[in-house]
N, C-alpha and C positions, 0 to 999 in steps of 0.2 A: 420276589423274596429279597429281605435287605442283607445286602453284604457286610460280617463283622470282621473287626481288624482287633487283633491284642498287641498290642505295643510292649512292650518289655525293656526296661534297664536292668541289664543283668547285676551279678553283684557279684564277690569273686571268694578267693579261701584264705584264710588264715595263716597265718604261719605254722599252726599246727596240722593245718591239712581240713578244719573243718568248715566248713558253708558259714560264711562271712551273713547273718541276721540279726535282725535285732528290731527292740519294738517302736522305735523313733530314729530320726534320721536329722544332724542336723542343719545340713544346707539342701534347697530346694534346686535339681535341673531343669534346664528350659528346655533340652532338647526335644523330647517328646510329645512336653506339650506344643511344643511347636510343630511338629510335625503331624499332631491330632489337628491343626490348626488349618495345614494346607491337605486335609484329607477330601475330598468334594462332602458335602451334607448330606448325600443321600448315603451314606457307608456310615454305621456305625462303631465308635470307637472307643474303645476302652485301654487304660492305662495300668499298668502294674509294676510295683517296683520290688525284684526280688530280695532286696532289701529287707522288705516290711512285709512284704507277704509270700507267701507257699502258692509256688506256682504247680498247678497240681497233673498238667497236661490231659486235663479233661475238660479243660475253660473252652465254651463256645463260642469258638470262630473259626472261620474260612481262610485267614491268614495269618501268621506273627510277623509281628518287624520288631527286631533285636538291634539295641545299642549300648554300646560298654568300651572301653579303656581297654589298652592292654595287657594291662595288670590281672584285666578280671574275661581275659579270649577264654582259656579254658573252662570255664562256668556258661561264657554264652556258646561256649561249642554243645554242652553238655544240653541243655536248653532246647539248641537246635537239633539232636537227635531226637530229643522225648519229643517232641511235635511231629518231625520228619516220620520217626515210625509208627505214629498213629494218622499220617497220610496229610499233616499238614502243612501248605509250604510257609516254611520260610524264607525271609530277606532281613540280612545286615547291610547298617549302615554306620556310618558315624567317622574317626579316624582311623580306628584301626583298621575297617574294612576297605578305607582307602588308601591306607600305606600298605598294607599285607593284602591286598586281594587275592592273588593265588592261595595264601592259605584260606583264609575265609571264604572261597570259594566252594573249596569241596564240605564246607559245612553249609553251605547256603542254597536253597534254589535260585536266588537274585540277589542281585550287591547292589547297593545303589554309590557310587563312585562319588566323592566330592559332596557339592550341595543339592539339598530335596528341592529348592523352589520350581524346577520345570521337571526333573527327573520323578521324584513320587507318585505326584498326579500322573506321567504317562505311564510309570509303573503300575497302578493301579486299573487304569483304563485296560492295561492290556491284559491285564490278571482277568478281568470280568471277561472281556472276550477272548479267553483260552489262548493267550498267544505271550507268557511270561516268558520275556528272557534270561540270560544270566547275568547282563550288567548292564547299567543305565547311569550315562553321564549325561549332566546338558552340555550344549556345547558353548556356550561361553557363562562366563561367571553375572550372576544375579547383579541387576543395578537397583538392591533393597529397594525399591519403590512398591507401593501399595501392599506390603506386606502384612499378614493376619497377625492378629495379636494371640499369643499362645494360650492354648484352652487350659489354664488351672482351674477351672471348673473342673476335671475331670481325679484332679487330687483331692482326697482328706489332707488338705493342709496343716491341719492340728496334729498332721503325726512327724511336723518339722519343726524342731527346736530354736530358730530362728524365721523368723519370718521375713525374711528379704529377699521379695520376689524377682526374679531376673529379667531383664529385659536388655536390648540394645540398640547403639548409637550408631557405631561402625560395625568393619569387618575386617579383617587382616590386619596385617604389621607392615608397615614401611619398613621393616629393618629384618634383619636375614641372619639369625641367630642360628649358630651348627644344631645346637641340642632340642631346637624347638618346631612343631611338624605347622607350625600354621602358616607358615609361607608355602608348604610343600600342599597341604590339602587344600587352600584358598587363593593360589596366584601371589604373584608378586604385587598386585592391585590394590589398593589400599582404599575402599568403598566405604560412602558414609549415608545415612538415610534422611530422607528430607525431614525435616528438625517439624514442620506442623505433624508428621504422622508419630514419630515420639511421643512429644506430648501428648496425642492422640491415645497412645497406647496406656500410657502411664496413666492418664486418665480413667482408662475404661481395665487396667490390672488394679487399680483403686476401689474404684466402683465395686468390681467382683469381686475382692478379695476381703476390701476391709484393711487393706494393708498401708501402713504409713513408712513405708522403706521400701527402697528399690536397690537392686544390685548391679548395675551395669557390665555385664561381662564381656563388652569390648578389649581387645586386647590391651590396646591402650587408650582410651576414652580420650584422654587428650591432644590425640597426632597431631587430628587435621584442628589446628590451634581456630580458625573461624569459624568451623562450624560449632566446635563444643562450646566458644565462648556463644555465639548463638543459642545453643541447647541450654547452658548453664543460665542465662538472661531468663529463657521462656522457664526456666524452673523458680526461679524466684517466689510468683505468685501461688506458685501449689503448695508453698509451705513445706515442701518434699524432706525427708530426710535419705541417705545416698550413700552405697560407695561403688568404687572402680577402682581399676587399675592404671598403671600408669609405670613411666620409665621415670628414672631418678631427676633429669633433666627436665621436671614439671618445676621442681625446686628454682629455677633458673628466672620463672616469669612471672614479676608481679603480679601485671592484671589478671594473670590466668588463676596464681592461688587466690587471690581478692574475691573472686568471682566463686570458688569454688569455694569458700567460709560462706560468702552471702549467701548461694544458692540450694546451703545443708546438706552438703559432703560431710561428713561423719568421720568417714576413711577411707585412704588411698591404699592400697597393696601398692610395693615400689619392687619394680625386679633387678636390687641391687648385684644380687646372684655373687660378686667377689669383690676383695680390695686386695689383688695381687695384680696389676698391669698383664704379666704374663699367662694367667687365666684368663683374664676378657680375650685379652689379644686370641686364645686356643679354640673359643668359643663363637670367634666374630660377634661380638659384642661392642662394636665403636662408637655406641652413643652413650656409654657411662664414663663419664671424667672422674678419678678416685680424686684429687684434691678436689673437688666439687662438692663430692658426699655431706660432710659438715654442713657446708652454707644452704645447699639446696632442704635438706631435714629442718633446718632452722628456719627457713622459710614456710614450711607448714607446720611446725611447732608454735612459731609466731601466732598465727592466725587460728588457733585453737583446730586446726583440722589434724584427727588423728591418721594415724599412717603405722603399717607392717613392714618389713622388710624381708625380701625374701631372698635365701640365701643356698650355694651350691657348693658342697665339696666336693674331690677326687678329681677337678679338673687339671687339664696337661702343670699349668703353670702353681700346683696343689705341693707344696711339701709339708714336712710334719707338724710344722710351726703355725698354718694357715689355719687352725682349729682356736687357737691364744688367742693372736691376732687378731682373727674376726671377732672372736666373743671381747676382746679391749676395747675395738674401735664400737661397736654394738651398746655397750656400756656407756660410752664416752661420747655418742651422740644421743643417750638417751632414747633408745629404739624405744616405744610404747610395745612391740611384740615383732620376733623374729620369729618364720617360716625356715626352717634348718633341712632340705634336703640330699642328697645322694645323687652324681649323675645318672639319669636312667638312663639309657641309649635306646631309644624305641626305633622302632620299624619307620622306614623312610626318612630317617633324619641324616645329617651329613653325618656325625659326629659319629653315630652307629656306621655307618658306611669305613667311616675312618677305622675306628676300632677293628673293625671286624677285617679291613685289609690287615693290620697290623696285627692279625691273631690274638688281639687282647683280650676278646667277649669268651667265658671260661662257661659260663650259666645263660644257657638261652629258653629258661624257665616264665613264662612270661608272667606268673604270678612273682615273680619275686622283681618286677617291673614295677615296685611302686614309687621311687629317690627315696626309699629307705633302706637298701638291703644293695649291695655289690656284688655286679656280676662280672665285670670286667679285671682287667689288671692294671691300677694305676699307675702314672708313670714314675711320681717319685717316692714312692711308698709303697707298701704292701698293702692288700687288700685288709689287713686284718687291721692293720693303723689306721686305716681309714676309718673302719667300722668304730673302733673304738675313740680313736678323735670323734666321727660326729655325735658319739653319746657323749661324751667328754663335752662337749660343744653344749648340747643341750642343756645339760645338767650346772653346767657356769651360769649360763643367759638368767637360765630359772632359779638360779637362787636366792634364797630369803633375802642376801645384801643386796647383790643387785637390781633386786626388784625397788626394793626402799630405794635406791640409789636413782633407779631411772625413771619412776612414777613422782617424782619435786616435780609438783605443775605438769602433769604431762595432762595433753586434754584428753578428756575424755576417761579420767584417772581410774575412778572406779568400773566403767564397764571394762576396760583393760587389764585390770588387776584380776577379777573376777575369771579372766580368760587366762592369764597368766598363771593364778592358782593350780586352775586345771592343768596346765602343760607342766606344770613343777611336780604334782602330783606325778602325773602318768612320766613321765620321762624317769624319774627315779624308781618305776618300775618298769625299766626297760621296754614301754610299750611309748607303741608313736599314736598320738591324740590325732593328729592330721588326717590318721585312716579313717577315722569316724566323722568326715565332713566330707568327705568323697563317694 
């Protein structure tokens, strides 16, 4: 008899309390498909994403594997009941369930800890022979080699309003930021995959897709500076279009932006996060230079490669003024499109550790865990100047002048503008556009 497996990305609630759904979605995740990817072939597997569709706890199979965000644990707790008491087990995986285990646990039959590449397979082996545990780590971290390429075969892709399929280069972050869990789930290791099976991959997400963009969700795609130049050379030929992430300090290196114009980078995400010294410094943040900022944007403005900016309020070194200020400087280097969130303080992170010694965490609501709502108490401000600085914040960046003002030549003008629209829109009804790409 073949073994079925339902995969689930849960999805979370509203601010009004209701089931977060809708009929299109518009960025695509890999995780899943990834993890349908290292399932063995003889187990049948199916993908759902609560998003898009009703999950109805009568869908045929022998197991669930549940993954979701913080923001959206109480949606995949609820999930994990309606299967549980119709005698199905479940297993969580992803961040959440390896920063918070204990709690995930009592919604869980099995957690899988950390990364799937040796842990799922043996979890799965042991499910068939009646011997599932409660938690599965491997013991040392993956050296990405011979890795599956993710089954997006198993999605309607047409119900994603973007089509920029994800794939990866690296793994981790060389750099050890308080508010961020990826040092904490993935080692301090900074791993990169050998550049023929990339291409390999990109190839054959090509082939299957249809698709002429890829989305690199490397941390930061350009750490390890030899192999990406490596990766960025073998992109050349495919004609590829691209984007990635990357720390502000890409702006620093010729050959690197040269490389990434030729090889159809599109856009970089940059995680500026502040231009206050005493917020980086709060955040451990020591590879952003604020008099850098300028020169390094102008460096890939030069070279037609477009680029976001992503930005954090309510940190230590945040006072009332840091709302002006970021939306001046924002302006005045011509951002093509800023990313405006709210410190979350999630589970496992230092920053959450810090707050929560200091009695600051007021709201341990984890739906309200998105960087757009405050649950803490800032240090030099009140929770409610914060809120209203970051709409304040938004509602500057997106306005009519400043949009004219920062689209002169900006590349990539009109798909920019078009995305701009939208956030000008939605911002000035108090709603954040951001939730509907997660």
């Amino acid at each position: 008899m073949i073994m079925k497996i339902l995969l689930i990305q849960s999805s979370g609630y509203r601010e009004n309390g209701r089931l977060d759904r809708r009929k299109s979605r518009w960025l695509l995740g890999m995780t899943l498909p990834y993890v349908a990817a290292l399932t063995p072939g003889d187990i049948r597997v199916e993908i759902k994403d609560d998003m898009l569709e009703e999950i109805t706890f009568r869908e045929d199979c022998d197991l669930v594997g549940l993954t979701f965000m913080s923001h959206q644990a109480p949606r995949a707790f609820q999930l994990a009941a309606g299967f549980r008491r119709r005698g199905t087990p479940v297993v969580m995986g992803g961040f959440h369930a390896t920063l918070a285990p204990e709690e995930c646990q009592a919604h869980a039959d099995a957690l899988v800890i950390g990364e799937a590449e040796e842990a799922w397979p043996r979890l799965l082996r042991d499910f068939q022979a009646g011997r599932l545990q409660p938690r599965y780590q491997a013991e040392k971290l993956s050296d990405l080699k011979n890795l599956p390429v993710p089954r997006y075969d198993l999605l309607d892709l047409k119900r994603y309003k973007v089509w920029n399929i994800p794939s990866q280069t690296t793994r981790g972050c060389p750099y050890n930021c308080s508010y961020c869990e990826v040092t904490q789930v993935y080692g301090g290791k900074f791993r990169h995959r050998p550049v023929d099976e990339v291409i390999h991959e990109i190839q054959e997400i090509r082939r299957l897709t249809d698709s002429g963009f890829i989305y690199f969700v490397d941390d930061n795609f350009v750490a390890n500076r030899r192999h990406a130049l490596e990766v960025m050379e073998r992109l050349i030929p495919l004609k590829l279009n691209y984007g990635c992430l990357a720390t502000a300090n890409v702006g620093d290196d010729p050959e690197v932006l040269d490389l990434l114009a030729r090889s159809g980078c599109r856009h970089v995400n940059i995680g500026m996060e502040s231009i206050s010294p005493d917020s980086l410094k709060a955040i451990n943040k020591k590879q952003n230079k604020i008099k850098d900022y300028e020169r390094q944007f102008k460096g890939l403005r030069d070279r037609g490669v477009g680029f976001s900016i992503n930005v954090m309020f309510g940190l230590d070194g945040d006072g009332p003024e840091i709302f002006d200020t970021t939306v001046d400087f924002l302006n005045r280097v011509k951002a093509p499109a800023a990313f405006m969130f709210i410190l979350a303080p999630r589970p496992g992170t230092k920053v959450q550790a810090q707050l929560e010694q200091e009695g600051r965490i007021f709201d341990h609501d984890w739906t309200h865990y998105t960087g757009f709502q405050v649950v803490y108490h800032p240090k030099y401000m009140s929770a409610r100047e914060l809120v209203e600085g970051y709409w304040r914040a938004n509602r500057r960046f997106y306005s009519p002048l400043a949009m004219l003002k920062r689209f002169h030549r900006a590349p990539y003008a009109i798909d920019m503008l078009i995305f701009n629209l939208y956030f000008a829109w939605a911002v000035r009804r108090r709603f954040q556009p951001l939730n509907y790409f997660f």
